[in-house]
N, C-alpha and C positions, 0 to 999 in steps of 0.2 A: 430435693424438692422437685414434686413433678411438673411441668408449664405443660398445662394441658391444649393452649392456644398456640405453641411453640409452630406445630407446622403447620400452620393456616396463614400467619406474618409471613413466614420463609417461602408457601408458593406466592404470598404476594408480591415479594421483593423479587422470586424467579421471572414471574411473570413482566414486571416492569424492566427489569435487565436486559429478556430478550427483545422486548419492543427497541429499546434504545441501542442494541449491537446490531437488530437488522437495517436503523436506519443509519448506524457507520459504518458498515458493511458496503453498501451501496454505494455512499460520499467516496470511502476508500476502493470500491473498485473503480470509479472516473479516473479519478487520483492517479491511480497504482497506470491505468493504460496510458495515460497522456505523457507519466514518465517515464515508461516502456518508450515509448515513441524519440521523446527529447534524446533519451540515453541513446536509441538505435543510430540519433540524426549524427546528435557530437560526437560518438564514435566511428562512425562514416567519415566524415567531414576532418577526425585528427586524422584518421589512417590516411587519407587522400594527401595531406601535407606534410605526414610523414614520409611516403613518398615521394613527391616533390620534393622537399628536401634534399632526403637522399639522392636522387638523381641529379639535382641543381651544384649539389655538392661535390658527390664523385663520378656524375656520369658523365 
């Protein structure tokens, strides 16, 4: 059976999908950079004590 309205629904549903990924897209780039940052700080911060460490212990 042919659905003659078949792709008029589908660019509808297209259209509403992209609206709603470009506005997670955005949320997720804040996101993704502040935990770039956290990640950059805590692993700064263990290297330094893993240093220490080392040094406290057998230097």
């Amino acid at each position: 059976m042919n659905k003659p309205f078949l792709n008029l629904i589908n660019s509808v549903k297209d259209k509403d999908s992209t609206s709603s990924e470009n506005i997670t897209n955005k949320k997720g780039g804040e996101k993704s950079k502040l935990l770039i940052i956290l990640g950059f700080l805590i692993s700064l911060s263990s290297i330094f004590l893993l240093l220490y460490t080392i040094n406290y212990k057998f230097g």
